[in-house]
FIVEX-724171 format. One line per field, with one value per residue (C-alpha): residue in one letter; x, y, z. Coordinates in Angstrom, 1 decimal, decimal comma. Layout:
REM FIVEX-724171
code = (A	...)
X = (X	...)
Y = (Y	...)
Z = (Z	...)
***
This chain:
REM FIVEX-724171
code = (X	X	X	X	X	X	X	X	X	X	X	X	X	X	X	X	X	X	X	X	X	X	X	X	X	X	X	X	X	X	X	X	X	X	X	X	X	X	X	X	X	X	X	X	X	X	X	X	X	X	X	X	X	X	X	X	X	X	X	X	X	X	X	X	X	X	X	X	X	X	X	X	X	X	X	X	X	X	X	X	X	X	X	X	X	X	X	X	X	X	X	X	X	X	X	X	X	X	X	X	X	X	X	X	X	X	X	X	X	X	X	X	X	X	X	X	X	X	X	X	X	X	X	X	X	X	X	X	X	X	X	X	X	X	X	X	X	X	X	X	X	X	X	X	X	X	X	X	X	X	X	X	X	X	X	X	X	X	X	X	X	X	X	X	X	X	X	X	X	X	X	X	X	X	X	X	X	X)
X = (71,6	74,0	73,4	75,8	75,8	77,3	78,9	77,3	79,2	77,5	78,1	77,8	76,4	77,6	75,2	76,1	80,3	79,5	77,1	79,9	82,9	80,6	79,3	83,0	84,0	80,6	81,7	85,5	84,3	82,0	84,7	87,3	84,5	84,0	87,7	88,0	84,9	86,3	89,6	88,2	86,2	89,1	91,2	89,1	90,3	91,9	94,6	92,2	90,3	93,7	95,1	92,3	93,9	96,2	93,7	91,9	94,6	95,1	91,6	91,7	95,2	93,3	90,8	92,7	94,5	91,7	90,0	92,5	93,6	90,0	90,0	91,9	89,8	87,0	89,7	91,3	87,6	87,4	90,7	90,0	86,4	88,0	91,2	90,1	89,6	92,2	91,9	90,9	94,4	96,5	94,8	95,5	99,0	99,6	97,4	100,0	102,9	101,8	100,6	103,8	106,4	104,7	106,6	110,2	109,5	108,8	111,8	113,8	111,6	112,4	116,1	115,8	115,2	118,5	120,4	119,2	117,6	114,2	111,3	108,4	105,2	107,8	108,5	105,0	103,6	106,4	105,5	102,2	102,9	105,3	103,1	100,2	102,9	101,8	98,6	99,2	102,1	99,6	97,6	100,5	101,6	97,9	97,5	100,6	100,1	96,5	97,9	96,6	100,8	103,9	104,5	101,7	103,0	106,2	104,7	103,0	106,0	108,5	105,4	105,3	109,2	109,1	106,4	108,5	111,3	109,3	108,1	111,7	112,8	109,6	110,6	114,5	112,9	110,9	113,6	116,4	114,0	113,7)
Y = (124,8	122,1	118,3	116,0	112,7	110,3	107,3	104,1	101,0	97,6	96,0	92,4	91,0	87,7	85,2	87,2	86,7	83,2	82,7	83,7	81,7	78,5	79,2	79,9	76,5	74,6	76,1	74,9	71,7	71,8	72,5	70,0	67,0	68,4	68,8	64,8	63,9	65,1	63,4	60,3	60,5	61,5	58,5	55,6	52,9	49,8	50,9	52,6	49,2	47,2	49,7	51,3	52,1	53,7	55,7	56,2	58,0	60,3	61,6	61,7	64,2	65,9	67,0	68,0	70,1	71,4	72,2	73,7	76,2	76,9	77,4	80,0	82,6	82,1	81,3	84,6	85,8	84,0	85,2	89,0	88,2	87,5	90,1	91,3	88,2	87,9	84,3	83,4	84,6	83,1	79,5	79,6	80,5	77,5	75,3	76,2	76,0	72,3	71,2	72,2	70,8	67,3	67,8	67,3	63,7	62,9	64,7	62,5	59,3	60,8	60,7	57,4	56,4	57,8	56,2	52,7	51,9	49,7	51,3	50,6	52,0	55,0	55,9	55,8	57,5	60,5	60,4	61,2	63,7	65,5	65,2	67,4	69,8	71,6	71,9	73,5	75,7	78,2	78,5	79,3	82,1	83,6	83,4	84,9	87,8	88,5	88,2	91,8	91,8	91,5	88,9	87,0	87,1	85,9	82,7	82,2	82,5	80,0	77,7	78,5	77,8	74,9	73,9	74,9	72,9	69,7	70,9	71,2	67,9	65,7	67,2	66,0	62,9	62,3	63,7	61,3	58,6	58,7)
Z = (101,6	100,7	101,5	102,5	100,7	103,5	101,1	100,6	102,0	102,6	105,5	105,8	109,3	110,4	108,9	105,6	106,4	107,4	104,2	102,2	103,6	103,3	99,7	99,0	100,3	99,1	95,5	95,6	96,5	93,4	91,2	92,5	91,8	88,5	87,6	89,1	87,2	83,5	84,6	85,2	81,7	80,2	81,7	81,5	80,2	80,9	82,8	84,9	85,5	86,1	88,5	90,2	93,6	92,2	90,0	93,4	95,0	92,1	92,4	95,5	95,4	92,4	94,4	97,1	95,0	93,5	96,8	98,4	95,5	95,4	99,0	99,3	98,8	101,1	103,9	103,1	103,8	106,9	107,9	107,8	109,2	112,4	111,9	115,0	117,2	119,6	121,1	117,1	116,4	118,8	119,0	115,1	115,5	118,4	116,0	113,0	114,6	116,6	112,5	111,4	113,4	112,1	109,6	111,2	112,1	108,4	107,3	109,7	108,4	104,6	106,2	107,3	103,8	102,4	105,2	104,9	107,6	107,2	109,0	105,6	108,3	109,7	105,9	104,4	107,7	106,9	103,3	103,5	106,1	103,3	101,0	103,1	102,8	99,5	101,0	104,0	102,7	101,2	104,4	106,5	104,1	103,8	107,6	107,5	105,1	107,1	110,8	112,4	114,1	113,8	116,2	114,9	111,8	112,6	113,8	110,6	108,6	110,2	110,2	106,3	106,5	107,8	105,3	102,9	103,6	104,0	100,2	99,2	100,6	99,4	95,8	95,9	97,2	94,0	91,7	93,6	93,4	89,6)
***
């Protein structure tokens, strides 16, 4: 008589999903104080003393960066956790698309900049906005490449477009601006 082996898989209930989307984020948050800890070692100094708002905002766009490349992996988790969630789906899509057309008023305040007209809180308001961009660019794409349709996924990528030109234009603003 033969015996059928049926094949192992492991199956992860929901406090187990949920245990590892939050350890994932709990551990990118580790390693993006870390990485801004050695930088501040490594950069202390006088100049960090003398300019230490300056300093202040760097580590704080360190660890941003740091986080959110570290992110990516337990949201990619998260993401095809709830592949089959419907309502999760859609309210993420309208969520996405509502983040991303932020980003045409601060292209029109980055604009505003090269045409001359003085509007200091408009322009550091749009700024700021342009520079979430490289942050949110990522998430659009994954929640694009993870979408369970096409239609969904459609919506994800002109959100990631649209990201992608406020990327584009905060870069030729830098590289004019030198």
């Amino acid at each position: 008589m033969r015996t059928r082996y049926a094949p192992v898989t492991m199956t992860l209930g929901r406090l187990g999903k949920a245990s590892l989307v939050v350890g994932g984020y709990v551990a990118a948050a580790l390693v993006a104080v870390g990485v801004v800890a050695l930088y501040v070692v490594a950069t202390d100094g006088p100049d960090r003393q003398a300019s230490q708002g300056m300093y202040a905002f760097g580590d704080l766009s360190l660890f941003l960066m740091v986080f959110a490349a570290g992110a990516l992996l337990p949201t990619a988790a998260a993401l095809y956790f709830l592949r089959r969630s419907t309502p999760f789906w859609l309210s993420l899509a309208a969520l996405s698309v509502a983040v991303a057309l932020t980003g045409v008023p601060g292209l029109l305040g980055l604009l505003s900049v090269r045409g001359g007209h003085d509007a200091s809180g408009w322009i550091a308001l749009s700024f700021l906005r342009l520079m979430g961009a490289p942050l949110l660019l990522p998430m659009h794409g994954l929640a694009a490449l993870l979408a369970p349709g096409p239609r969904l996924r459609r919506v994800f990528l002109g959100a990631s477009g649209l990201e992608l030109l406020c990327c584009l234009a905060l870069a030729g603003h830098l590289a004019l601006a030198r």
